[in-house]
Backbone of each chain as ProteinMPNN parsed JSONL, in Angstrom:
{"seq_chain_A": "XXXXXXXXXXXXXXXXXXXXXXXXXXXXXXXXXXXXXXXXXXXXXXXXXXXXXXXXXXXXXXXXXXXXXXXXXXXXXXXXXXXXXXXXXXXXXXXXXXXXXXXXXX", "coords_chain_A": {"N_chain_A": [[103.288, 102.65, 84.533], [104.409, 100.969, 87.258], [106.187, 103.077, 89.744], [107.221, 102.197, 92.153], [107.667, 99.193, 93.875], [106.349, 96.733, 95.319], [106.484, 94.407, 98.666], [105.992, 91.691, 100.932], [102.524, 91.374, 100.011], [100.815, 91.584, 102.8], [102.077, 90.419, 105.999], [102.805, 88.29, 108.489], [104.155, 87.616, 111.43], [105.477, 86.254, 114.548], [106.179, 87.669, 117.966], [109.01, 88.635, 118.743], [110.664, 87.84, 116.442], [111.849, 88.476, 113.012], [110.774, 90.923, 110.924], [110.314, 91.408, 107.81], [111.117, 93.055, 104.779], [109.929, 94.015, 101.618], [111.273, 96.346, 98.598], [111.148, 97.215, 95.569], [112.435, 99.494, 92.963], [112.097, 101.948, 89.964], [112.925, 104.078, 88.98], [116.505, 105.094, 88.434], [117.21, 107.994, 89.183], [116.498, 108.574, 91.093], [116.716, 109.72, 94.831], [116.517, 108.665, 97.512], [115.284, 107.293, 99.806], [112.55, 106.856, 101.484], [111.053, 104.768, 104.313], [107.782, 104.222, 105.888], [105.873, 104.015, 108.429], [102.218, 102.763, 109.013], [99.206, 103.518, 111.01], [96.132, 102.567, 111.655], [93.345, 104.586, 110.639], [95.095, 106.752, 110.699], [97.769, 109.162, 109.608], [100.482, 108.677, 107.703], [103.585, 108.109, 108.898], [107.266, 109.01, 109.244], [109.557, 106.61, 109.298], [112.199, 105.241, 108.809], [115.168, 106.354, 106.864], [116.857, 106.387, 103.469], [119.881, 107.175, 101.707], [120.967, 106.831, 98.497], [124.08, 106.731, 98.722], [124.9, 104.865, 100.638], [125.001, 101.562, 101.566], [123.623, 100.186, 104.055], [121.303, 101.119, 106.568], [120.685, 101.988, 110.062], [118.804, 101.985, 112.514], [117.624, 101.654, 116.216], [115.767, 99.15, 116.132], [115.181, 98.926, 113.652], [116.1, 98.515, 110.353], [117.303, 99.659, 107.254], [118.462, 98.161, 104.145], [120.299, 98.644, 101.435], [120.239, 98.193, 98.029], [122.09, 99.3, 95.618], [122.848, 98.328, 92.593], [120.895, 96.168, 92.475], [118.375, 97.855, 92.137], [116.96, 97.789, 94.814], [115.495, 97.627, 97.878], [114.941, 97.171, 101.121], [113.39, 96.778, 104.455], [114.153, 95.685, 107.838], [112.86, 94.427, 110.932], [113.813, 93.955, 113.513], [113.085, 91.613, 116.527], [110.18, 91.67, 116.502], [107.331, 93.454, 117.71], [104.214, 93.397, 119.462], [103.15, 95.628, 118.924], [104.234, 96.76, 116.895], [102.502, 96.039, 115.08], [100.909, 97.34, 112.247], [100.653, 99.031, 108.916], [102.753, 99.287, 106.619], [104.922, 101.42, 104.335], [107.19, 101.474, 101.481], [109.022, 103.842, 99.984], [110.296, 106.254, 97.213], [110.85, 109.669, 96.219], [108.088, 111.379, 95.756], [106.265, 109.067, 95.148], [105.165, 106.061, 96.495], [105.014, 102.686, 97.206], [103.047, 99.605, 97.097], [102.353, 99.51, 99.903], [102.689, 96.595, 102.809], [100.764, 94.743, 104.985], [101.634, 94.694, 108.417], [101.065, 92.142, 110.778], [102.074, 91.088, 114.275], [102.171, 88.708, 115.986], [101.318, 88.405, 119.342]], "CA_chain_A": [[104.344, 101.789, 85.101], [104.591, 101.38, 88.791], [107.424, 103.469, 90.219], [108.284, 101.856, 93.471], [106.838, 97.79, 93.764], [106.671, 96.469, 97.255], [106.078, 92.762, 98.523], [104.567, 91.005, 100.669], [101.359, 92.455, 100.849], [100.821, 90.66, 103.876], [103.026, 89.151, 106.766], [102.308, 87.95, 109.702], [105.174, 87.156, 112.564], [105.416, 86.045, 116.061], [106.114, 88.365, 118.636], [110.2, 88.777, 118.963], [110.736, 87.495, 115.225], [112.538, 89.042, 112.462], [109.775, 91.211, 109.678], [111.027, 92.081, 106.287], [109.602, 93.689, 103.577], [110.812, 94.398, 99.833], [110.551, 96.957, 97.366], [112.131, 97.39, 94.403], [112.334, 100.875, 92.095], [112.493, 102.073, 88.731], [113.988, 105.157, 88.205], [117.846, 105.618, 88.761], [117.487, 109.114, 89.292], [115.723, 108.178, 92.763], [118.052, 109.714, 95.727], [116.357, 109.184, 98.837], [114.588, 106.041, 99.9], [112.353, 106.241, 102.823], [110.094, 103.63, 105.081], [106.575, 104.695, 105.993], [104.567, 103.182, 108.881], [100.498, 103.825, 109.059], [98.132, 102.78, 111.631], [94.838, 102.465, 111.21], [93.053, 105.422, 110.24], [96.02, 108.031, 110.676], [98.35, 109.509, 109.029], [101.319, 107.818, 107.635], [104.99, 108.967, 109.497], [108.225, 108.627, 108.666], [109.82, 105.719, 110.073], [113.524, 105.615, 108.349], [115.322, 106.606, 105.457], [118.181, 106.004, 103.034], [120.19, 107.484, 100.571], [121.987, 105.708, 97.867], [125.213, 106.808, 99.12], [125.123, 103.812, 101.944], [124.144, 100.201, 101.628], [122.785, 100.178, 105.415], [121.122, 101.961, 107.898], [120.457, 100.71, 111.216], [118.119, 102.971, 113.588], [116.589, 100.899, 116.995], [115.343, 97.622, 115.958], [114.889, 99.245, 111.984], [117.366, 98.518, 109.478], [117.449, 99.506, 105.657], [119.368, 97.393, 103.117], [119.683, 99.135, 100.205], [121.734, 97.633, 96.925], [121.818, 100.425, 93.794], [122.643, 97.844, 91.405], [119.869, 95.46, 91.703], [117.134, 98.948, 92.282], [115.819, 97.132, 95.738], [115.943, 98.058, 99.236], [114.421, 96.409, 102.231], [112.844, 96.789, 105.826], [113.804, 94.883, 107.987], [112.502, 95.066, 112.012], [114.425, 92.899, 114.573], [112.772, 91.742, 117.904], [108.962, 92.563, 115.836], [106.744, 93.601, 118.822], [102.77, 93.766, 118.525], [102.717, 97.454, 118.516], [104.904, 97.019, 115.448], [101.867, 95.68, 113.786], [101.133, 98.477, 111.333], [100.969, 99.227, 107.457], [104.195, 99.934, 106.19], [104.931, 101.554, 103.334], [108.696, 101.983, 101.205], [108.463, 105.223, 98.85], [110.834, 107.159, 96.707], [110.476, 111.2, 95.848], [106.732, 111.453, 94.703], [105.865, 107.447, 94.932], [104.628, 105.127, 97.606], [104.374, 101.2, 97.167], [100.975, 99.517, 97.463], [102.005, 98.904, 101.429], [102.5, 95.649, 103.427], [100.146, 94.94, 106.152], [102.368, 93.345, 109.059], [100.841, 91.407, 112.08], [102.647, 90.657, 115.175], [101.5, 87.432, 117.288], [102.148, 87.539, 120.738]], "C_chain_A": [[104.535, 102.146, 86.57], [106.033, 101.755, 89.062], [108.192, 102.68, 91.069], [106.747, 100.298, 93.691], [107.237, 97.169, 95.188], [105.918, 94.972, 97.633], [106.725, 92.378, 100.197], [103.212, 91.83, 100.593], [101.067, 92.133, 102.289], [101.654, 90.37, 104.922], [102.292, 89.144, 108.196], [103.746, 86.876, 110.658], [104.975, 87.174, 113.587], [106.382, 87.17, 116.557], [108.424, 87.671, 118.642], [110.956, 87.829, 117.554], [111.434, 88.644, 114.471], [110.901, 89.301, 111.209], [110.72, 91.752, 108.797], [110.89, 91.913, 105.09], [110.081, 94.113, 102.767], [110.278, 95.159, 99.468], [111.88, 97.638, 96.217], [111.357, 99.061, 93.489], [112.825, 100.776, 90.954], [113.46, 103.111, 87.928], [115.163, 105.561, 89.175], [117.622, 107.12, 89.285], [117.171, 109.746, 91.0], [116.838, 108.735, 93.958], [117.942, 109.44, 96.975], [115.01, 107.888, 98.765], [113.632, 105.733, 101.385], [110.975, 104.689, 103.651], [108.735, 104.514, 105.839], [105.88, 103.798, 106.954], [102.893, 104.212, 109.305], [99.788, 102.865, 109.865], [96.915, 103.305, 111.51], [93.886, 104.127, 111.714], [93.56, 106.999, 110.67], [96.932, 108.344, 109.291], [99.572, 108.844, 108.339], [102.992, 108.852, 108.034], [106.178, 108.103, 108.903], [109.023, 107.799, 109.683], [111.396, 105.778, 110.231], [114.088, 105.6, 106.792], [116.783, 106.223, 105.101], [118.752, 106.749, 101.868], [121.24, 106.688, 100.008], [123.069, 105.407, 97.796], [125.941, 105.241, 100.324], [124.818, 103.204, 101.892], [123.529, 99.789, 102.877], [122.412, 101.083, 106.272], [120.575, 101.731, 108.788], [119.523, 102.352, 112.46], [117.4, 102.032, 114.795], [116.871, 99.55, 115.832], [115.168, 97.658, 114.564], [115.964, 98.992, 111.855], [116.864, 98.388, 107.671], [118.378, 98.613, 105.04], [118.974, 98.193, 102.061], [120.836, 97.875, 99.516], [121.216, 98.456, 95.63], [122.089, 99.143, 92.763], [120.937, 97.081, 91.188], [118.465, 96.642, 91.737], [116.043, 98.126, 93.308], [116.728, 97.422, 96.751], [114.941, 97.148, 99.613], [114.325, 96.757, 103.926], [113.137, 95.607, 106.324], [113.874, 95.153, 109.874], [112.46, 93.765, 112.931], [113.277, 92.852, 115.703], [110.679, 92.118, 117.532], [107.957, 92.392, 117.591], [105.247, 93.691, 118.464], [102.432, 95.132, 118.586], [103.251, 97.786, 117.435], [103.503, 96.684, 114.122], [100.864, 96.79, 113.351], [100.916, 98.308, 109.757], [102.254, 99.435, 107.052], [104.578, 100.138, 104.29], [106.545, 101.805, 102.675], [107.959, 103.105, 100.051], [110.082, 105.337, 98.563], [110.352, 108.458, 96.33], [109.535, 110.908, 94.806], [106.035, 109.867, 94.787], [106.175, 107.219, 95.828], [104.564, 103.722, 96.641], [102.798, 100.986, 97.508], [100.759, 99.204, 98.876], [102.156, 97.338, 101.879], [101.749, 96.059, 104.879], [101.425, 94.008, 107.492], [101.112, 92.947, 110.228], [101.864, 91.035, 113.107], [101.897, 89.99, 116.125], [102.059, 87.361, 118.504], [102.302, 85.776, 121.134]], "O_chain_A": [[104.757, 103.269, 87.022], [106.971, 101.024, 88.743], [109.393, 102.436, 90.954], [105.518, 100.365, 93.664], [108.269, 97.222, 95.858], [104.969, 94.513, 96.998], [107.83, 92.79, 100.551], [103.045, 92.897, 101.184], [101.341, 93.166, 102.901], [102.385, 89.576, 104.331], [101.452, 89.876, 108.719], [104.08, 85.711, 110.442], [104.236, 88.081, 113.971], [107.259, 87.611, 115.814], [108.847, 86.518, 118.555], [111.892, 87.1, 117.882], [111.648, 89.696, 115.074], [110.18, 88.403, 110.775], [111.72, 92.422, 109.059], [110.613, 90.907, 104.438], [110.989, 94.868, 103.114], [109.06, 95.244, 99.619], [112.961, 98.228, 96.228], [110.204, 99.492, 93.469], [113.687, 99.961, 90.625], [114.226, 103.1, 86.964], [115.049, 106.118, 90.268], [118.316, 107.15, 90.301], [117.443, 110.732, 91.685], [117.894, 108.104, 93.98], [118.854, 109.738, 97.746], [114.13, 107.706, 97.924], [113.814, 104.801, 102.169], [110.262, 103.9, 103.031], [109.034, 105.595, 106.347], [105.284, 102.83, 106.481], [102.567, 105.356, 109.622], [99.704, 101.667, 109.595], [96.724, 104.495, 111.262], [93.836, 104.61, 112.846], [92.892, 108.011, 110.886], [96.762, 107.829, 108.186], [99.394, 107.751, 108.877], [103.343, 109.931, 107.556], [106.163, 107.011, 108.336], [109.163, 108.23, 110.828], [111.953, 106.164, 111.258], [113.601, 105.02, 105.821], [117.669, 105.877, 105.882], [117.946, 106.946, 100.959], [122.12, 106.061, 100.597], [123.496, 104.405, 97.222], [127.086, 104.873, 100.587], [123.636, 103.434, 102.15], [122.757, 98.845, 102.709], [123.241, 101.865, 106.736], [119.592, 101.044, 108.508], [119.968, 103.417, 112.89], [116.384, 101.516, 114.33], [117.784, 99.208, 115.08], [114.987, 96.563, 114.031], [116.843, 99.073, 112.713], [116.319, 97.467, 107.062], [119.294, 98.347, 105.818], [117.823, 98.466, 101.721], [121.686, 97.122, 99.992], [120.242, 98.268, 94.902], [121.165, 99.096, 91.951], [120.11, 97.257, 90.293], [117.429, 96.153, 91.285], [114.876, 97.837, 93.047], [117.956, 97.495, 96.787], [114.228, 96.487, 98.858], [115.378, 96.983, 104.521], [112.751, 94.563, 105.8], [114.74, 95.922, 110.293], [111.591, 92.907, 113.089], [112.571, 93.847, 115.871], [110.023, 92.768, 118.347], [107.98, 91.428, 118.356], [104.941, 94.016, 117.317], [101.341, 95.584, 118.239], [102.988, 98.852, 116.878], [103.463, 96.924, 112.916], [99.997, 97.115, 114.163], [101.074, 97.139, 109.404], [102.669, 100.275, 107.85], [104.514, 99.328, 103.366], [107.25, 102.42, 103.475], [106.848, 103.149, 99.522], [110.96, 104.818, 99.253], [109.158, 108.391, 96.041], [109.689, 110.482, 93.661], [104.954, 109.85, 94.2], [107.163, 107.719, 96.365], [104.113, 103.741, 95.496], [101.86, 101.672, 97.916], [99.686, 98.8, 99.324], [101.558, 96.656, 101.046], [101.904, 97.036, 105.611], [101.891, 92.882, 107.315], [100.217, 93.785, 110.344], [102.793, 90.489, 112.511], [101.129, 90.512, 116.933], [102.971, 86.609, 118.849], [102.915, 85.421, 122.141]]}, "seq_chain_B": "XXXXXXXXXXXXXXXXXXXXXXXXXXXXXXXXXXXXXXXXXXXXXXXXXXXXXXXXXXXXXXXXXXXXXXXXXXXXXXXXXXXXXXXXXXXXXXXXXXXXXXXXXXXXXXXX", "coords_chain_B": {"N_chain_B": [[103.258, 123.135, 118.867], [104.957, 121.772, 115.972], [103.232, 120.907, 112.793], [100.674, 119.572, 110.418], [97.693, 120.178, 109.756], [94.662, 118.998, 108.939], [91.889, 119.044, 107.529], [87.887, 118.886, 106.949], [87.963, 116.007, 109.414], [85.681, 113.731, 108.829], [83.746, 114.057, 105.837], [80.812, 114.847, 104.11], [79.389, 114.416, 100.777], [77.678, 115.459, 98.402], [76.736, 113.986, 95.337], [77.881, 115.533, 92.122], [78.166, 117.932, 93.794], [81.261, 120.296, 94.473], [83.618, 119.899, 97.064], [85.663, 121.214, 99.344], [89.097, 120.476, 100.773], [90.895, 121.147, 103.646], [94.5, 121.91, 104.245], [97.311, 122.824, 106.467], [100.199, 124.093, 107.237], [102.784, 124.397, 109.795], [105.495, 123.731, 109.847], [107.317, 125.379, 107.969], [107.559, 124.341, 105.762], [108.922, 123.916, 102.117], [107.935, 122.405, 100.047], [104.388, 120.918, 99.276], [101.858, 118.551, 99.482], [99.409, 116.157, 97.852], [97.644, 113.493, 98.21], [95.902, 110.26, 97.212], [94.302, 108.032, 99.416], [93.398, 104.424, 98.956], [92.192, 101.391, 99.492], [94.748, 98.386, 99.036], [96.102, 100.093, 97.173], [97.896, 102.115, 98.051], [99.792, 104.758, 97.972], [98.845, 107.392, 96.069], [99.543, 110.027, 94.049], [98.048, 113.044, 93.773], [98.459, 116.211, 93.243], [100.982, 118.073, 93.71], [103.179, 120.894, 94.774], [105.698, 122.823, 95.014], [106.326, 125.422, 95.203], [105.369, 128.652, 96.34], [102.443, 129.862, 94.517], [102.867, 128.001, 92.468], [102.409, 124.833, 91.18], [102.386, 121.164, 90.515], [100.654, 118.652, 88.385], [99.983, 115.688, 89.663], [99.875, 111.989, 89.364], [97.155, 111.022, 89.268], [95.0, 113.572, 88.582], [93.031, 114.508, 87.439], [89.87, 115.777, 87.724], [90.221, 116.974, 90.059], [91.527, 120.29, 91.805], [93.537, 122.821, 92.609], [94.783, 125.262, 95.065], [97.956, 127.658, 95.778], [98.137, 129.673, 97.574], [99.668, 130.968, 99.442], [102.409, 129.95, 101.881], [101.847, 128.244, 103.914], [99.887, 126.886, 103.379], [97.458, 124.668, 101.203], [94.825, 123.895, 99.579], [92.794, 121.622, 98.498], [90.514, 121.359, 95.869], [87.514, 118.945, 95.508], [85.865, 118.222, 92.669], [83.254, 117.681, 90.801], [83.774, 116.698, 88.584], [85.133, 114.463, 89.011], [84.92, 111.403, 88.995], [84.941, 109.294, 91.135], [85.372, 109.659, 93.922], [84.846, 109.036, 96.441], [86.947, 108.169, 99.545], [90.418, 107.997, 100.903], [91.8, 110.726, 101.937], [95.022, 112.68, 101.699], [97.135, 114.839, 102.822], [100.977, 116.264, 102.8], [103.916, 117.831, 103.531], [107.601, 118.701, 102.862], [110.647, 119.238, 103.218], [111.771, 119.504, 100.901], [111.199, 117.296, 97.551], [112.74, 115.212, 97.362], [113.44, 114.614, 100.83], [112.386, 113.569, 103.767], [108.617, 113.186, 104.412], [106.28, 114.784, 106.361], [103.021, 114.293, 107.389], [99.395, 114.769, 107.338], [96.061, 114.077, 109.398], [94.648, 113.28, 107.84], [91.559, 113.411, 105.591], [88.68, 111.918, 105.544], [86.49, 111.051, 102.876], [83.512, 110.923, 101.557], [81.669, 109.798, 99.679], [77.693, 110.829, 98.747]], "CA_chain_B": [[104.1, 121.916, 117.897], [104.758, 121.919, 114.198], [102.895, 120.351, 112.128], [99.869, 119.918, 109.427], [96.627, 120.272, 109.936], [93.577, 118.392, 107.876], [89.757, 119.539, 108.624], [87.417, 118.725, 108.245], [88.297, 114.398, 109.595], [85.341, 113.364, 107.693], [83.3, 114.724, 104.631], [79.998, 113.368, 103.121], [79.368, 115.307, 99.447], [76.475, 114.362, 97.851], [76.754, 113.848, 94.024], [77.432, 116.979, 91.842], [78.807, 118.82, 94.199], [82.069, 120.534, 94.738], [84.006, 119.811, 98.424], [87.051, 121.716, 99.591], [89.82, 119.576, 101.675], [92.027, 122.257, 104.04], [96.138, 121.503, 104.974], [97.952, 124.065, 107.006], [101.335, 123.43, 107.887], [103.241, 125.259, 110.13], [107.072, 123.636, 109.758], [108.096, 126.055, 106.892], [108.201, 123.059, 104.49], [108.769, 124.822, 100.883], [106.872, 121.566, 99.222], [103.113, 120.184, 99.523], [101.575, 117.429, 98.606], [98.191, 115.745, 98.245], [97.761, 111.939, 97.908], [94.579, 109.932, 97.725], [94.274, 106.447, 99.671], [92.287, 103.262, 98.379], [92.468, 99.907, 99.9], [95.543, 97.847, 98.214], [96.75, 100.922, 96.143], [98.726, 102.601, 98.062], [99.03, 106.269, 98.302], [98.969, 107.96, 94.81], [99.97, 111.829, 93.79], [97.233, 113.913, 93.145], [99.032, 117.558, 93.145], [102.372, 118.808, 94.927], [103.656, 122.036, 94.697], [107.07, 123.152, 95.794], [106.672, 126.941, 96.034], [103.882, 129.388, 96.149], [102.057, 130.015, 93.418], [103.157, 127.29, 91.255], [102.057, 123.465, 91.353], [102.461, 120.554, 89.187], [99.99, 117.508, 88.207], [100.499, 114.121, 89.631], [99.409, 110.53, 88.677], [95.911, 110.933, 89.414], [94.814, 115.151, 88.827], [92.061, 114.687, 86.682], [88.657, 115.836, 88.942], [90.76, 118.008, 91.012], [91.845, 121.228, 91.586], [94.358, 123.173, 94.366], [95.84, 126.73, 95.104], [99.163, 127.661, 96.826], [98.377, 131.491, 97.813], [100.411, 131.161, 100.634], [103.184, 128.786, 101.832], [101.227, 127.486, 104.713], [98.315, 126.272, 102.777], [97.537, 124.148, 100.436], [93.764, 123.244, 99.952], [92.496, 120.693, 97.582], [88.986, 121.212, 95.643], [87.148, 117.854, 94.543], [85.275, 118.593, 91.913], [81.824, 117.027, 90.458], [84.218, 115.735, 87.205], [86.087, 113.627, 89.873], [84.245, 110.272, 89.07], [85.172, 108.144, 92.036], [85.929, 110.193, 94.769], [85.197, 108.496, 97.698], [88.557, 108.161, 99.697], [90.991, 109.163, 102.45], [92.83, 111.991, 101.347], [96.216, 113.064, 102.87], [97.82, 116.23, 102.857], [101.954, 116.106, 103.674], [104.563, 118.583, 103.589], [108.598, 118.445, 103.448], [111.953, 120.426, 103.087], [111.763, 119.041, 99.093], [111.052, 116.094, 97.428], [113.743, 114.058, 98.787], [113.347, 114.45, 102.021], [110.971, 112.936, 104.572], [107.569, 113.544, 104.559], [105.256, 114.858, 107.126], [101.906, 114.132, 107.237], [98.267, 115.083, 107.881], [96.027, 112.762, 109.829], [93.868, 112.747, 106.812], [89.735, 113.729, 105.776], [87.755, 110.556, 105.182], [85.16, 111.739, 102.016], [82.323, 110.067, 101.178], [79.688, 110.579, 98.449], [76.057, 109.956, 99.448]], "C_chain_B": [[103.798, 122.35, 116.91], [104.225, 121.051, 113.868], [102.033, 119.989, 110.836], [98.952, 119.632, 110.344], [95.779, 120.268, 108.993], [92.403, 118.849, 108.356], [89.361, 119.452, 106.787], [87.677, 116.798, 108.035], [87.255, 114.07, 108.493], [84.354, 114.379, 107.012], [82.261, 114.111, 103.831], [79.624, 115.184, 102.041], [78.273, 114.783, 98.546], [76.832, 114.394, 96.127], [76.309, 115.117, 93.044], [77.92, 117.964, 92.772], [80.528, 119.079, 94.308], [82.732, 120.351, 96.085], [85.745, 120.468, 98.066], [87.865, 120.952, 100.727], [90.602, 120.603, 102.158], [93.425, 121.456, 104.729], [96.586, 122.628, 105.023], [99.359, 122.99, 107.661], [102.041, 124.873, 108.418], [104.92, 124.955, 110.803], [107.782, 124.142, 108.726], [108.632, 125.716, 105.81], [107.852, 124.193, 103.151], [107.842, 123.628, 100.344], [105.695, 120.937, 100.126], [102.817, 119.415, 99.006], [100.117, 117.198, 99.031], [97.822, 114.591, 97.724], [96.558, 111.907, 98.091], [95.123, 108.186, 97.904], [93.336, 105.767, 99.768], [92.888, 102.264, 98.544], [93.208, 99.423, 99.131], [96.176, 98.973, 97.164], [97.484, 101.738, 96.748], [98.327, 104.056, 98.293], [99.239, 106.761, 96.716], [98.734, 109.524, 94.761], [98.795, 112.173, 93.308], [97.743, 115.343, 92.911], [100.045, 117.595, 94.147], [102.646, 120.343, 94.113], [105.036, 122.787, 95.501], [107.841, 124.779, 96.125], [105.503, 127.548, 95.588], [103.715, 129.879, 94.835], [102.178, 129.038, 91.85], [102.93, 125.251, 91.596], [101.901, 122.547, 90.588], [101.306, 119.598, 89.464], [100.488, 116.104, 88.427], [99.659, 113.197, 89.295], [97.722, 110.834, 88.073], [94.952, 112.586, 88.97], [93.582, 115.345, 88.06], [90.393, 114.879, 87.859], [89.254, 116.702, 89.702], [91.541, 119.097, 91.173], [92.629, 121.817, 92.935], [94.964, 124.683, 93.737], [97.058, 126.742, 95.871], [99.044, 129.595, 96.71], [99.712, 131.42, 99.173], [101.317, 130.074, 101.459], [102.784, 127.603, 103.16], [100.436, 126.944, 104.269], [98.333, 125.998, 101.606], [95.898, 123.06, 99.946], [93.801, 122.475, 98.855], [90.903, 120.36, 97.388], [88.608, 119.654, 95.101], [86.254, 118.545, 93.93], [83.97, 117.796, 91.317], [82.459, 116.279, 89.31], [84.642, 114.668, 87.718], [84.654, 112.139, 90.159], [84.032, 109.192, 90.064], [85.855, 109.068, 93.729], [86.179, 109.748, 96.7], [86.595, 107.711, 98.362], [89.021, 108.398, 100.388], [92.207, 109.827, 101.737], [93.863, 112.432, 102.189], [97.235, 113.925, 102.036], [99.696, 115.881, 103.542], [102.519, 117.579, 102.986], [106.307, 118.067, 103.642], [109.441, 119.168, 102.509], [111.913, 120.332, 101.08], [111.603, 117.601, 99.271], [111.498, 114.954, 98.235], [114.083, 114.556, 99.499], [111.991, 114.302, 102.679], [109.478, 113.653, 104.56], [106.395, 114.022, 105.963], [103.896, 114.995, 106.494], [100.667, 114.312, 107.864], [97.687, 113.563, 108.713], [94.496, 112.282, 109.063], [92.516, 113.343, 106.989], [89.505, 112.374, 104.776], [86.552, 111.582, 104.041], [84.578, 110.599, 101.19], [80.986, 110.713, 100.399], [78.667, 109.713, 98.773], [75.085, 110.189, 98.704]], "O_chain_B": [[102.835, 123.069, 116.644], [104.503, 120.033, 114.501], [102.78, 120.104, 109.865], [99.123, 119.053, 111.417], [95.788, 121.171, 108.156], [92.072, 118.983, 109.534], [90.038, 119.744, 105.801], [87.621, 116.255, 106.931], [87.648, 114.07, 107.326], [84.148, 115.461, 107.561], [82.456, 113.174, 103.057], [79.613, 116.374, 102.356], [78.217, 113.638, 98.097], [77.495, 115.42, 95.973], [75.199, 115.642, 92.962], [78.073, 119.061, 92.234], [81.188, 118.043, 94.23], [81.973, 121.104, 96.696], [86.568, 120.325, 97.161], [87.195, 120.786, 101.746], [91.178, 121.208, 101.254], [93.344, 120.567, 105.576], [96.495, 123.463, 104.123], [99.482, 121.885, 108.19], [101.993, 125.983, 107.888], [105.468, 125.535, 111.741], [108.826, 123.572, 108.409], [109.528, 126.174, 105.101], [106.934, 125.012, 103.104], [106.704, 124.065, 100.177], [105.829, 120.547, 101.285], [103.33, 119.231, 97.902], [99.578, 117.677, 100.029], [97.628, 114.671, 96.511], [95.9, 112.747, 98.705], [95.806, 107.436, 97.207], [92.376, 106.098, 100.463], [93.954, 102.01, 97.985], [92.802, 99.721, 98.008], [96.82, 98.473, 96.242], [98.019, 102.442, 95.892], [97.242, 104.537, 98.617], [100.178, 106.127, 96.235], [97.842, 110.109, 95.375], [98.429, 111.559, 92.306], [97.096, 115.722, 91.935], [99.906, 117.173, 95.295], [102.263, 120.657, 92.986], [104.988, 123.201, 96.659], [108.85, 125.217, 96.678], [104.765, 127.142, 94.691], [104.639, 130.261, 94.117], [101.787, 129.247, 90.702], [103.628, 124.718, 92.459], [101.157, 122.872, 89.663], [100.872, 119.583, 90.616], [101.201, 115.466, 87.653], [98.568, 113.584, 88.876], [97.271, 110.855, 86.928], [93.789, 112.346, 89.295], [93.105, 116.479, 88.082], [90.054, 113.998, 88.649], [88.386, 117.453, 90.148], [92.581, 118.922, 90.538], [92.414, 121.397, 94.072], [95.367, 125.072, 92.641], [97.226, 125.809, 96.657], [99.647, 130.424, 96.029], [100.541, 132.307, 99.374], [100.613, 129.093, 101.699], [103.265, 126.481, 103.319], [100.051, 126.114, 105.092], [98.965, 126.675, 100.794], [95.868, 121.83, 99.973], [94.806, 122.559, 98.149], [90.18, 119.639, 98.076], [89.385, 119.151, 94.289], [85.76, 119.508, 94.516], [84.057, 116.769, 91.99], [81.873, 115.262, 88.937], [84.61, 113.695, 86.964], [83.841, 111.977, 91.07], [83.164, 108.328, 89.946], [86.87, 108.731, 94.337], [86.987, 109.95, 97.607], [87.185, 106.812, 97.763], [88.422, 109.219, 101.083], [93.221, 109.411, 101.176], [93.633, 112.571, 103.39], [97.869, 113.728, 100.999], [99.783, 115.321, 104.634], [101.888, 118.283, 102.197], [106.519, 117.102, 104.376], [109.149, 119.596, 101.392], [112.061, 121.271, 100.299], [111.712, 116.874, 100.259], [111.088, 114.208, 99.124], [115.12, 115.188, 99.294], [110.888, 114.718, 102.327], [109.465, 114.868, 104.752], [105.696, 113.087, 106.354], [103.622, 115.581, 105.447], [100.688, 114.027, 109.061], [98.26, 112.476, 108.784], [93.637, 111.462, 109.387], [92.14, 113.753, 108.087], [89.992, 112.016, 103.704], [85.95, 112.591, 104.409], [85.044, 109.726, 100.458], [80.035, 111.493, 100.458], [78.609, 108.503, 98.992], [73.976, 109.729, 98.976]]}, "name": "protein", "num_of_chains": 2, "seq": "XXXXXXXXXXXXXXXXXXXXXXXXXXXXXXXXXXXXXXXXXXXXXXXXXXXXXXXXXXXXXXXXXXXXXXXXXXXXXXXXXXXXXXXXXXXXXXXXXXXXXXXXXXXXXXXXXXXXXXXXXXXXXXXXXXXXXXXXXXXXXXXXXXXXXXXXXXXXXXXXXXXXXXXXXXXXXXXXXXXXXXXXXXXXXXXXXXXXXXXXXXXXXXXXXXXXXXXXXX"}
């Protein structure tokens, strides 16, 4: 059973556009929710995080949404620039999603 | 700077053999980790360990093998049982589970 389910695989946005990227989780016990971007053939860093204590968190042009009832959070990356375009991954402790690729079109 | 350190970038292994993957970290993280990444899948657990000498089995552990002698290091053997190995492997580190991850900048391995 997949832990942490993530959607689109895909996006593709114009240059000063709004990106935002789903993933939903399974286990309640989850405390710590972070965002993952990876460019091409590095490492993957930590972008921003959340704990379930707070339904938002706003860093720069990032912003989490969480909501504990429905077990889904969200990326979402104001102003998307083409250096934003990246892998991005959401995780919980021990589990990664399968990744969205984004694009940014100037 | 702190950080991890992966060697060697890439890795060709010919069939039947054993290959060793090295991660050194030097931000005093008590937990390790060792993921393998495959196009559309994501990153998936192969071993973590959250204090020396002791390490658990994640998703994937079958084919592979790891030590924790020491809290900087954390290598990761592939093994000849390890059916599919070709892969980019990534080494992270962090304070515990939940909390953020740092990360290697990965060894590319390839069977030939």
């Amino acid at each position: 059973q997949q832990q942490v389910k993530q959607s689109p695989q895909s996006l593709i946005v114009q240059k000063g556009g709004i990106s935002i990227i789903n993933c939903a989780y399974e286990n309640t016990a989850f405390d710590y929710f972070p965002w993952y971007q990876q460019f091409p053939g590095k490492g993957p860093a930590l972008l921003i995080a959340i704990r379930p204590d707070v339904s938002e968190k706003k860093e720069g042009r990032f912003t989490i949404s969480f909501n504990k009832s429905a077990k889904q959070f969200s990326l979402h990356i104001m102003d998307s620039q083409p250096g934003d375009s990246a892998t991005y991954f959401c995780a919980a402790p021990f589990y990664f999603g399968t990744g969205t690729s984004l694009t940014v079109i100037p | 700077d702190g950080g991890i350190t992966q060697s060697p970038k890439y890795l060709f292994r010919k069939e039947g053999q054993n290959v060793t993957l090295s991660c050194e970290q030097n931000l005093n993280h008590d937990a390790m980790y060792w993921y393998r990444q495959d196009p559309g899948q994501g990153l998936r657990l192969i071993y973590y360990s959250q204090i020396v000498n002791d390490f658990q089995k994640g998703d994937i552990a079958e084919g592979y093998s790891v030590s924790r002698e020491k809290k900087e290091s954390f290598p990761l053997t592939v093994t000849s049982a390890q059916k599919n190995p070709t892969a980019f492997y990534l080494c992270a580190s962090s304070l515990a589970p939940n909390y953020g991850y740092t990360f290697g900048s990965g060894t590319r391995l390839t069977v030939v």
